[in-house]
C-alpha positions in Angstrom: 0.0 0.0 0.0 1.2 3.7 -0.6 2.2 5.6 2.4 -0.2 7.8 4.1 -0.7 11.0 2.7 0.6 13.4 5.9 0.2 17.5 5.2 0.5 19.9 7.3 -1.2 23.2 7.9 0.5 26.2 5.9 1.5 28.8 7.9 -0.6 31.7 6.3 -3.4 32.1 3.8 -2.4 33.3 0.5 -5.6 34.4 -1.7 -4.5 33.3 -4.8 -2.7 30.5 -4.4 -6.0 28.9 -2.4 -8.2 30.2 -5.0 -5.5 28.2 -8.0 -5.4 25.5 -5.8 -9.0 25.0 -5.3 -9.6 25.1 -9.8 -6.9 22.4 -9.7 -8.6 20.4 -7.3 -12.0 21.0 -8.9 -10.0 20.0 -12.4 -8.6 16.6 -10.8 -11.9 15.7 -9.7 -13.5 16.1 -12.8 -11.0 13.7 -14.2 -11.3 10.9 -11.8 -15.1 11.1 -11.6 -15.1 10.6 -15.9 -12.4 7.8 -15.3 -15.0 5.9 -13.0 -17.9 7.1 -14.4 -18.8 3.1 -14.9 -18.1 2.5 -11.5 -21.8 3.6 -9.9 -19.7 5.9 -7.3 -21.9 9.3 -7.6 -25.8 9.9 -7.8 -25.9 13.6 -8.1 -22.9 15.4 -9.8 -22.2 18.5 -7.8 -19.4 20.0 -9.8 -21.0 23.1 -11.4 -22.3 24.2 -7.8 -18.6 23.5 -6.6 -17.3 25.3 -9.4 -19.6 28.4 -8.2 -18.3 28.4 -5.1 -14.8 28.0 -5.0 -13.7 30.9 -4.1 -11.3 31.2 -0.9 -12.9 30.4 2.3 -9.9 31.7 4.5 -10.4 28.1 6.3 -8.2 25.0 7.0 -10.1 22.9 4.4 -9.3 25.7 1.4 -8.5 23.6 -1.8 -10.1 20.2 -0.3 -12.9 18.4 -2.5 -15.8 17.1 -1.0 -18.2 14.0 -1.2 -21.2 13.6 1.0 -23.0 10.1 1.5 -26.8 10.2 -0.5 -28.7 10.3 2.9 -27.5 13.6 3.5 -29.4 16.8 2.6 -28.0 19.6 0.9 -30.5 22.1 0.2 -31.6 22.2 -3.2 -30.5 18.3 -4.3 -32.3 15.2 -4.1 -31.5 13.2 -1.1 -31.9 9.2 -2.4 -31.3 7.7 0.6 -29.9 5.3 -2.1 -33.0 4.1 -2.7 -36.3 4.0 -5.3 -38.8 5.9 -2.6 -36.8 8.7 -1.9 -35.3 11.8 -4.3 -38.2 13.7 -6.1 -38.0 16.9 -4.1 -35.3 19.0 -3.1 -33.5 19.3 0.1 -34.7 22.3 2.0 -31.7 23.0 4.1 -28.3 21.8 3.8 -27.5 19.4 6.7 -24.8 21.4 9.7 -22.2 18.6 9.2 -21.9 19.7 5.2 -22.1 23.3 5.9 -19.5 23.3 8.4 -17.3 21.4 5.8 -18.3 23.8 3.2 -18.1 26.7 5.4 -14.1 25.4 6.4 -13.2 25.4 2.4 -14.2 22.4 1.0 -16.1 22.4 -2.5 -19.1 19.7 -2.9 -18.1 17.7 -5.8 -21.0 14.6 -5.8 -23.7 12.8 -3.8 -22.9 10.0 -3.8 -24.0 5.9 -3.5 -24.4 3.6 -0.4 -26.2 0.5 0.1 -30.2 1.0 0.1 -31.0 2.9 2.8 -27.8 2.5 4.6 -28.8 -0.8 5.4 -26.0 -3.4 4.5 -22.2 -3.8 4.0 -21.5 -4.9 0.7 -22.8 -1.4 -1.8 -24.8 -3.4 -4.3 -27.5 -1.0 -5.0 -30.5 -2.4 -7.6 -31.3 1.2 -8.2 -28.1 3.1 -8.7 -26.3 0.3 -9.5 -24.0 -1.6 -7.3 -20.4 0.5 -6.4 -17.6 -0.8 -7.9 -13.9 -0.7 -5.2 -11.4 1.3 -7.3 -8.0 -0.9 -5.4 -9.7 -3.4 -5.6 -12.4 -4.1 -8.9 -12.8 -7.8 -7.9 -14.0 -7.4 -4.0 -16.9 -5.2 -2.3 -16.0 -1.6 -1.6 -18.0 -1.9 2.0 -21.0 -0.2 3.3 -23.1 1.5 3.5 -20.5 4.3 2.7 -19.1 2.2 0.2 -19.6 5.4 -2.3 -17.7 8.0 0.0 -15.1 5.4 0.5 -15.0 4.4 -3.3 -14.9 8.4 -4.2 -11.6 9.1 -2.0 -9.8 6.0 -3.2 -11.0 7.0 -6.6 -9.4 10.8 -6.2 -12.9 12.1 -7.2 -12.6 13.7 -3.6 -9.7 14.0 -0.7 -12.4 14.3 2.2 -16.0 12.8 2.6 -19.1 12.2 5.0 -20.3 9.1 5.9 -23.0 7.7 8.5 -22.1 5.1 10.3 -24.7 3.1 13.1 -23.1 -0.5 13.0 -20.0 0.1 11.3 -20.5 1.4 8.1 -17.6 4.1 7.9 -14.9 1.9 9.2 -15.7 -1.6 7.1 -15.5 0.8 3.7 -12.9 1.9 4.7 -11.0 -1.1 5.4 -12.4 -2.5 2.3 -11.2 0.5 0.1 -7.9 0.9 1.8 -8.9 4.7 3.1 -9.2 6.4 6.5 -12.4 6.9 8.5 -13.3 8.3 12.0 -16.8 7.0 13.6 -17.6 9.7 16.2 -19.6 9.3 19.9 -23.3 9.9 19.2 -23.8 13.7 19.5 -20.8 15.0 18.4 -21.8 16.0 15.0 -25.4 17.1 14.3 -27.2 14.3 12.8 -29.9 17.0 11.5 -30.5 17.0 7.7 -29.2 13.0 8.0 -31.8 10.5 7.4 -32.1 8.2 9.6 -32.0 4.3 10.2 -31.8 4.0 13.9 -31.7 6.9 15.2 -30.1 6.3 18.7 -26.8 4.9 16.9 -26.6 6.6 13.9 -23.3 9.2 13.5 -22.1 11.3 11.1 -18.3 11.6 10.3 -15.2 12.1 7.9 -13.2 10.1 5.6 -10.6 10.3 4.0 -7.4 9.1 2.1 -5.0 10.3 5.4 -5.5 10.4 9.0 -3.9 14.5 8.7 -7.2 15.1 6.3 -9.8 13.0 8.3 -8.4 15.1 11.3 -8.8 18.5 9.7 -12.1 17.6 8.6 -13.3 16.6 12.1 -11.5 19.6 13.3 -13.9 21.7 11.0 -16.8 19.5 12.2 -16.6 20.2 15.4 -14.5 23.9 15.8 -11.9 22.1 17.7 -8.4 22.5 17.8 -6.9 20.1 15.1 -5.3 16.6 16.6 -0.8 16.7 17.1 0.4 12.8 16.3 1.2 11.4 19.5 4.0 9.1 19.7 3.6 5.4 19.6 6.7 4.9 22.0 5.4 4.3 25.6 1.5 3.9 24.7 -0.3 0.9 26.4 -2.5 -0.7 23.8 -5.1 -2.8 24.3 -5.3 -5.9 21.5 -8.2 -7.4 20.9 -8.3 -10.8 18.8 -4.5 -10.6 18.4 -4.9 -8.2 15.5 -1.4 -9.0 13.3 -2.3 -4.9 11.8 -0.7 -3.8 14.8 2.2 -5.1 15.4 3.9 -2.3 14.0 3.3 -0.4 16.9 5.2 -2.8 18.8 8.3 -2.6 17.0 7.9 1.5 17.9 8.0 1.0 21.4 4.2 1.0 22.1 3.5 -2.0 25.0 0.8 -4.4 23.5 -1.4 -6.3 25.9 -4.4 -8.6 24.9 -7.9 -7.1 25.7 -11.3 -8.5 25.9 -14.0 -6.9 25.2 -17.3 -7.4 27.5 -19.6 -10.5 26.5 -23.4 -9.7 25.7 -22.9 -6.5 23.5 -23.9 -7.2 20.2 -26.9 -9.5 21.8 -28.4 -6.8 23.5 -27.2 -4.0 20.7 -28.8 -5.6 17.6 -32.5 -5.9 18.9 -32.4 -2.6 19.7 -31.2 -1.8 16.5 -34.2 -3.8 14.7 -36.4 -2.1 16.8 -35.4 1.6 15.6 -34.9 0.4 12.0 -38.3 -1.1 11.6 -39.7 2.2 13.3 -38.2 3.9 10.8 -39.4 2.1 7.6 -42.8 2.0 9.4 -44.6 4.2 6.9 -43.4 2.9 3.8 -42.7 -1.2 4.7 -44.6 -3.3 3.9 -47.0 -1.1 2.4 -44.1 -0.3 -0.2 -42.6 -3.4 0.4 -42.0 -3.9 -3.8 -40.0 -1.0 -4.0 -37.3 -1.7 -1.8 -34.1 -4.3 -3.0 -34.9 -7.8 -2.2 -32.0 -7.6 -0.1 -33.3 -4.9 2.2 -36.8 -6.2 2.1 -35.7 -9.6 3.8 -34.0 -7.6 6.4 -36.9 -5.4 7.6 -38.4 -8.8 7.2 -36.6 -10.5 9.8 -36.2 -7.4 12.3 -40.0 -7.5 12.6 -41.5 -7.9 15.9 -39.3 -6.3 18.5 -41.1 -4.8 21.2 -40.8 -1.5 22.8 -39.9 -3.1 26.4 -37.4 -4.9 24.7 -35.4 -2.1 23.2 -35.3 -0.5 26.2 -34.0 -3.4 27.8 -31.3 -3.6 25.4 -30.7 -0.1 25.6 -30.4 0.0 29.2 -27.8 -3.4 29.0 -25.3 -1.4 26.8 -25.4 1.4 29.1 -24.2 -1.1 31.3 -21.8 -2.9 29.5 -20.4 0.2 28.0 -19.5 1.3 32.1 -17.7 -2.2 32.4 -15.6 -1.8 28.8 -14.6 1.6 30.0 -13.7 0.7 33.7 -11.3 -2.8 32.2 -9.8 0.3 29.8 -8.3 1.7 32.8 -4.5 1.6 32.5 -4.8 1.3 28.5 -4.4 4.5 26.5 -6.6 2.7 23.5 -7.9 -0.3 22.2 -6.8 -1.5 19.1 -7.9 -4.3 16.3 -7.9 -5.7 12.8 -11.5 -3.4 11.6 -12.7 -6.4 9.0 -13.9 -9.3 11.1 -13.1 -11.5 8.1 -11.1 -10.9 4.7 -12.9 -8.7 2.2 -15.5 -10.3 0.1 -16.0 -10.9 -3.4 -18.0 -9.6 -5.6 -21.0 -11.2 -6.2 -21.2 -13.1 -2.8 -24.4 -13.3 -0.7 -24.3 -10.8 1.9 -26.3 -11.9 4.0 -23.7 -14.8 4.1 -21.2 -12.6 5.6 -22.2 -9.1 6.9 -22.1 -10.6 10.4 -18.7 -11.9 10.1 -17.5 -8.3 8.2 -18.7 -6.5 11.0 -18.6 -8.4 14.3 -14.9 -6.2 15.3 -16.7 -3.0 15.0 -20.1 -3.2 15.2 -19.9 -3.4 19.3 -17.9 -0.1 19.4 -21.2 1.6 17.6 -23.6 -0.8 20.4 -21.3 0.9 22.8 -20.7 4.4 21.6 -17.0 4.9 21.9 -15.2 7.0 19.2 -12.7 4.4 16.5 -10.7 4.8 13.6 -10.3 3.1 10.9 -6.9 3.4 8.6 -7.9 0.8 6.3 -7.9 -2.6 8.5 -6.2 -1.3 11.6 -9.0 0.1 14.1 -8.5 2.3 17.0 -10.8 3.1 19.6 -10.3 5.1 22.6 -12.6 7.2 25.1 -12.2 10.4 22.9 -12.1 11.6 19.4 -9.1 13.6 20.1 -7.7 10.0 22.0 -8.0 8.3 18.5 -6.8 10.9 15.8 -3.5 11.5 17.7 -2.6 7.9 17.8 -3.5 7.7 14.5 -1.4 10.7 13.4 1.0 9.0 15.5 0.9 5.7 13.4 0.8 7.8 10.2 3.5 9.6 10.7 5.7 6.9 12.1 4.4 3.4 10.2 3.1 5.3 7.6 1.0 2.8 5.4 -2.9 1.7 5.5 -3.2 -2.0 6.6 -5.2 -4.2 3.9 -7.3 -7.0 4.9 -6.4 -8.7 1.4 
């Protein structure tokens, strides 16, 4: 893999050069997305209303190309939701997690695909046709922000949104060999975000570097951006023996194994079916034709959770989530392999294998602790800030994007 792309923050603004740089990155964008245009990465090209805009924004995202995951409104698009139901009108508002990105520097360059309602981990999409992984052609690109991963690993963008409620910002981009940050709920408005269930869906950044994903969260959120911390001296928690991070060994970092508590993800997922079939109420079954087959069995099979029983499993994680962060005392962060199993091919039933995918960080979502993905190496920690300067650490010391190929 090519090393991590690490930039650093130029010392003053200069007008001109920002306004050049911004047309050149407008320019490259327009290239890559004709390069892929076969590859079912955008839904809505946005590079007229980019090219309207890009003037200097006097921010620390001047120059950066952006592409926003389709169940995100920006006022005056469609918003899909990837899906056949959704789309006719325009947004009215733009969603605060885009603006703040816009309003930083970057320049909208596409909407653009997921998996049907943000409801699946491989991308195949019936309606907008199924993503295609630009490192890899043969395998899945992830999901459900297989599109924002595909468009940074593509270069039709350097930064992008995801959502991400059981994973689906780190598994693309492990699958797509990019960098993405899954934040605690509430850290990023989730206004203007359509949802699937609600009490663990975020919204946050990807991108092709950790430097980038941390100046785009930095943006997000008005924070100071993340310093690289070094790896010498950290105590790391391993979980499964993850071989992606034995690099951080070999830096001085002490690695100790880590287990995470039993019972998450069996009282996380009926909780989950619970808010997702809430969600769909008003269009499944009545509109059951409409969906993909592949989400229609899904809301099939969540059916019939009961309100007393989400709250039980709500109320379990809270509990669980107090014992995970009391055994993290003494450990500066958890770390482990972010595919639970190698990427799949194209093609394969995912049903067959979205549990597997997902079982390493789906119980970080159940348990709503910030993680990073660079590529197949996840980190997780108690902060945002915890995660982005080990992972600036690792960039700028190991300097590659572990593949799970």
């Amino acid at each position: 893999m090519p090393n991590a792309d690490v930039r650093a923050i130029p010392p003053a603004h200069d007008e001109f050069a920002a306004a050049g740089a911004g047309h050149r990155a407008l320019r490259s964008s327009e290239s890559a997305m004709r390069l892929h245009q076969s590859s079912n990465i955008v839904i809505t090209d946005t590079m007229e209303r980019a090219r309207a805009t890009a003037v200097p924004a006097r921010g620390i995202l001047d120059g950066f190309t952006l592409a926003v995951k389709d169940m995100i409104d920006v006022a005056g698009l469609p918003t899909t939701r990837g899906s056949a139901l959704y789309g006719g009108l325009d947004a009215l508002e733009t969603a605060p997690s885009v603006s703040r990105l816009e309003a930083a520097g970057a320049m909208l360059v596409a909407k653009v695909n997921l998996h049907e309602f943000a409801y699946g981990v491989s991308n195949e999409n019936p309606h907008w046709g199924d993503v295609v992984n630009p490192r890899h052609p043969g395998l899945i690109p992830g999901g459900s922000s297989g599109g924002t991963a595909a468009a940074i690993a593509a270069g039709i963008a350097r930064i992008g949104l995801g959502t991400d409620t059981a994973g689906s910002i780190r598994m693309p981009a492990a699958c797509c060999g990019v960098v993405g940050l899954r934040p605690r709920t509430g850290s990023v408005p989730t206004r203007g975000v359509a949802p699937l269930a609600p009490s663990f869906d975020v919204v946050g950044p990807m991108a092709a570097s950790v430097s980038d994903t941390a100046l785009a969260w930095a943006a997000l959120t008005g924070e100071k951006p993340a310093a690289a911390r070094p790896l010498r001296g950290l105590v790391v928690g391993v979980i499964e023996g993850s071989a992606a991070t034995e690099p951080m060994r070999a830096r001085g970092a002490q690695l100790r194994p880590f287990t995470v508590p039993d019972g998450v993800l069996d009282a996380f997922w009926p909780s989950f079916r619970a808010e997702v079939t809430r969600t769909h109420e008003g269009t499944y079954p009545r509109a059951a034709d409409s969906y993909s087959a592949n989400v229609r069995a899904k809301l099939a099979a969540a059916s019939g959770v009961s309100a007393a029983e989400h709250r039980a499993g709500v109320d379990a994680l809270a509990a669980l989530r107090a014992e995970l962060l009391a055994r993290m005392e003494g450990f500066d962060v958890l770390v482990s392999d972010t595919l639970g199993c190698p990427t799949p091919t194209v093609g394969a039933d995912e049903t067959a294998y979205r549990d597997a995918l997902g079982r390493l960080v789906a119980p970080f979502s159940a348990l709503d602790l910030p993680a990073l993905a660079i590529g197949n190496l996840q980190i997780i920690g108690r902060t945002e800030s915890d995660v982005l300067e080990v992972g600036l650490g690792w960039e700028r010391e190991v300097g590659t994007i572990p593949t799970a190929n």
